[in-house]
N, C-alpha and C positions, 0 to 999 in steps of 0.2 A: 807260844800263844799267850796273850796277854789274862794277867788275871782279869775279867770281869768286873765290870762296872755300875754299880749298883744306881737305878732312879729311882728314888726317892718323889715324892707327892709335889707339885711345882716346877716338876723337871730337875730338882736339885742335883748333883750326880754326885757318887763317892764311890773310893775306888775300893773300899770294901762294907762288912755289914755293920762289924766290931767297934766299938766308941772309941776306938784309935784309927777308925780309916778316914783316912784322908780327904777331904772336901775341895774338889775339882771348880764348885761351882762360887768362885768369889774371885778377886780382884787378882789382875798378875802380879804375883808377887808376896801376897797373902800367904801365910801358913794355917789353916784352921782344920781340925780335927772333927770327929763326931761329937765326941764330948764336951767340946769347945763352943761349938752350938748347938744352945737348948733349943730347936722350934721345931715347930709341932709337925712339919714337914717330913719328918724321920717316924712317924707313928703310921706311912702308908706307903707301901713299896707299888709302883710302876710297874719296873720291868726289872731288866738286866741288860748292860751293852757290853755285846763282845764284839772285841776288834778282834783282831787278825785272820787268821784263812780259818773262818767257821761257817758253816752252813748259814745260822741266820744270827745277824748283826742283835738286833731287837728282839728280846724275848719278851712278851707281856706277863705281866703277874694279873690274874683274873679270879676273882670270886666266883664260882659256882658250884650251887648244890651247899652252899652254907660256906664252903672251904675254900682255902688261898691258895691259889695253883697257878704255877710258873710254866706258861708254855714248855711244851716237849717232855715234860715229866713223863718217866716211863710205868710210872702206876699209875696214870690217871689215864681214863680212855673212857670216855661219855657213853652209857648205854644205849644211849638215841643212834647211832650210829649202828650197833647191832638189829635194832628193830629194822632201822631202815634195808640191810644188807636183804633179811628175812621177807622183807615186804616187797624187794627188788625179786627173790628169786621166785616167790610164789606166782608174779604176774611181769613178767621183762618187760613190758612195755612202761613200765613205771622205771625203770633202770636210768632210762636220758634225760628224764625228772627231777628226780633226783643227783644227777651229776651235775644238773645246774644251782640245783637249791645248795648243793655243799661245793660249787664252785665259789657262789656269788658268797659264801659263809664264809670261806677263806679270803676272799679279795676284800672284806671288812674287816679281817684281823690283817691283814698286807697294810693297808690303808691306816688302821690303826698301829701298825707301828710304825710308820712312816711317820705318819702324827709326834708319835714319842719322842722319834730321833729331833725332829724340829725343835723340841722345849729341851733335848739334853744339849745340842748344838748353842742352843741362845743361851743357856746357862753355864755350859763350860768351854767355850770355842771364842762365841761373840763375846758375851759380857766379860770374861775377866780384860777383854781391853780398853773398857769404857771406866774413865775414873771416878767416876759418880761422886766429882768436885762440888758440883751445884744444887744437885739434888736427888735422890735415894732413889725418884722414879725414871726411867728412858722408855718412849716408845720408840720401836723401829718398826722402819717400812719393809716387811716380812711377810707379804702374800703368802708364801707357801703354807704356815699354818693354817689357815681358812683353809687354803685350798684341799690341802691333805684333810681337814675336818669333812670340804663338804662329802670328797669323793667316799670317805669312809660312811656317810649317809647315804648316798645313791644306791652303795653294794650293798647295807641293810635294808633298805628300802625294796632293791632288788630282788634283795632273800626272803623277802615277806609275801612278795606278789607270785614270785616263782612258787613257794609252797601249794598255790592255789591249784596246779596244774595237778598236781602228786594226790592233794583232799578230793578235789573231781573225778580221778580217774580209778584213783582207790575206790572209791563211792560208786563204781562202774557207769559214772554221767555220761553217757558219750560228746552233747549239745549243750551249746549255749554257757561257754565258762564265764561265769566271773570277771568281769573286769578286773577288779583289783580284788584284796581282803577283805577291804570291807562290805563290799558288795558281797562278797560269799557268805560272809558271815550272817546275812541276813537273807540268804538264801534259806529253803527245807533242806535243813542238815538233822541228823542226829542230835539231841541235845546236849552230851557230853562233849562231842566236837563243837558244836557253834558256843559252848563255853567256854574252849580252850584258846578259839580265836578270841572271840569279847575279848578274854580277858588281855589278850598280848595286844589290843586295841589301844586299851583303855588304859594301858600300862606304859606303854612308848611309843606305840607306831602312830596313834595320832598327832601326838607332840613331835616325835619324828617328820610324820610328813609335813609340817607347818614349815621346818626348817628349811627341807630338802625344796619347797615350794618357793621360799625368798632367793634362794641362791636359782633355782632354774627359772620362775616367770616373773620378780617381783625386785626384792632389794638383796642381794646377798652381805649378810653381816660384815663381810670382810672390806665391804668398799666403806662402810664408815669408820671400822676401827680396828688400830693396829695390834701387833701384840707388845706387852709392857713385861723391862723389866725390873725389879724390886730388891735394891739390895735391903736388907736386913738384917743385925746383928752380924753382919761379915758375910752373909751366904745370899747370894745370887736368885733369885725365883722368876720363874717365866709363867708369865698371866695371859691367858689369851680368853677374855671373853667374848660371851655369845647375849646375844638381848634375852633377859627373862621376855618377853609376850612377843614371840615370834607371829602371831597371830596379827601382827598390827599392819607388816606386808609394807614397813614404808621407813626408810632409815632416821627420816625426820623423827618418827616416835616411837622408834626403837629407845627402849630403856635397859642402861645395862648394870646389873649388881652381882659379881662374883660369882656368875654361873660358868665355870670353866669348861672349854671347849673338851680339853682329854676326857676329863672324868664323865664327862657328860656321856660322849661316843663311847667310854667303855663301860658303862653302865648297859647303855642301850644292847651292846656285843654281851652282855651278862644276862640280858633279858632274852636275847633272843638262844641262849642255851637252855634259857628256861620254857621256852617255846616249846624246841625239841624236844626236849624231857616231856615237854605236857602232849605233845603229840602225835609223836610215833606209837607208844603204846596203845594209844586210841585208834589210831589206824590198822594196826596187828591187830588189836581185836577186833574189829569190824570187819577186817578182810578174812580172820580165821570164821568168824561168823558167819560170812557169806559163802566159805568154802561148807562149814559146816550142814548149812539151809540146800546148797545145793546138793550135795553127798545126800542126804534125807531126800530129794526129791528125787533123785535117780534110785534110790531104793524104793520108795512109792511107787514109782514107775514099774518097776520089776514086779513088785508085788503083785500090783494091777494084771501084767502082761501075763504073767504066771497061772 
């Protein structure tokens, strides 16, 4: 098996972590080092690419809960994940709910690191063949990045509205769900629940859904711009922007300044751990609450009878 391939912030890649691993992402024929270049690209780690016969190619590096964690790590294991186990087995019918909600969670880290593999490929695959005789910047005609971005907002978008079935049903609603989040959240909810949604509103999903809205009814990003690459100081960098005012809905006035597509999408995958964290435990209690309130009524009851 091959050692492991470290991605670096820009898609950079290097074949290890150490200021002597070797720099994949620059010209054929090049020799450069970590040490060798100083850019600030090496102050934020992506992922990891392994080749050969391993489970999964793309391993994301993800910030949650404060801390930097490398998919598959075998000490990290999200307690949102135990709440929900707990909240499936008190009421089963919330069981196929939730298998969508941590379907569509997984089909946005799939997505996102498909995303990945696209910037480690333009940076050590494409570009070391381009001589970057004439000038430092190249775009190329590279659909696939857009594309891998939008699909990786659909399945968070997905994950966001699918939660609504699990808050309803846990809440014993039987009628009238929700269209989407936002509609629920402006539902009679709990107050500690419709703060948990506000906030995962107000934090990415609305800026979220502006995006997901140009690519399905409107302009998708990707039909006015491609992705660029940037040699610098000998090392290779994959740019893929997205318009800051998504909101404008028209590629003519789309503006675009250094919002990059990865970090963007893993940010949003960052927020929506933060989601789960802020939500399961509010539904364990609600639901132990209601177990609680009804246990006290069936004793009232007895009392009475008695």
């Amino acid at each position: 098996m091959d050692e492991p391939r470290i991605i670096y912030a820009d898609g950079v890649v290097a074949s290890g972590r150490k200021d002597d691993a070797r720099i994949l992402s620059c010209r054929s024929g090049d020799v450069i080092t970590a040490s060798d270049a100083n850019i600030s690209a090496f102050n934020n780690i992506w992922g990891e690419w392994h080749r050969g016969n391993t489970y999964r190619e793309i391993r994301l590096c993800l910030t949650i809960a404060g801390r930097q964690v490398l998919e598959g790590e075998k000490d990290f294991k999200p307690t949102f994940f135990e709440f929900a186990r707990k909240i499936a087995r008190r009421r089963r019918v919330l069981s196929a709910d939730i298998s969508v909600l941590f379907f569509n969670f997984a089909a946005a880290h799939a997505h996102l690191r498909t995303l990945l593999h696209t910037y480690a490929r333009l940076t050590s695959a494409i570009g070391p063949q381009i001589p970057f005789d004439h000038s430092p910047v190249c775009s190329l005609e590279y659909p696939e990045a857009y594309a891998h971005f939008d699909a990786c907002l659909f399945a968070l978008r997905s994950f966001a509205d699918s939660s609504r079935f699990i808050i309803w049903r846990a809440l014993a609603r039987k009628k009238g769900i929700p269209r989407n989040l936002r509609t629920l959240a402006s539902a009679n909810l709990p107050y500690e629940l419709s703060q948990v949604i506000q906030n995962y509103l107000d934090s990415s999903l609305n800026d979220l859904t502006e995006y997901r809205d140009n690519s399905i009814h409107y302009a998708p990003p990707g039909a006015h711009m491609a992705p660029t690459l940037l040699w610098s100081k000998g090392v290779i960098h994959a740019q893929v922007w997205l318009p800051y005012n998504p909101s404008a809905r028209s590629l003519k006035r789309f503006r675009y300044w250094q919002k990059d597509a990865f970090a963007y999408a893993r940010s949003l995958l960052e927020q929506s751990y933060e989601f789960c964290d802020d939500l399961f435990p509010v539904l364990d209690e609600l639901q132990r609450q209601q177990i609680r309130e009804k246990r006290s009524a069936r004793e009232a009851n007895l009392s009475t009878d008695s």
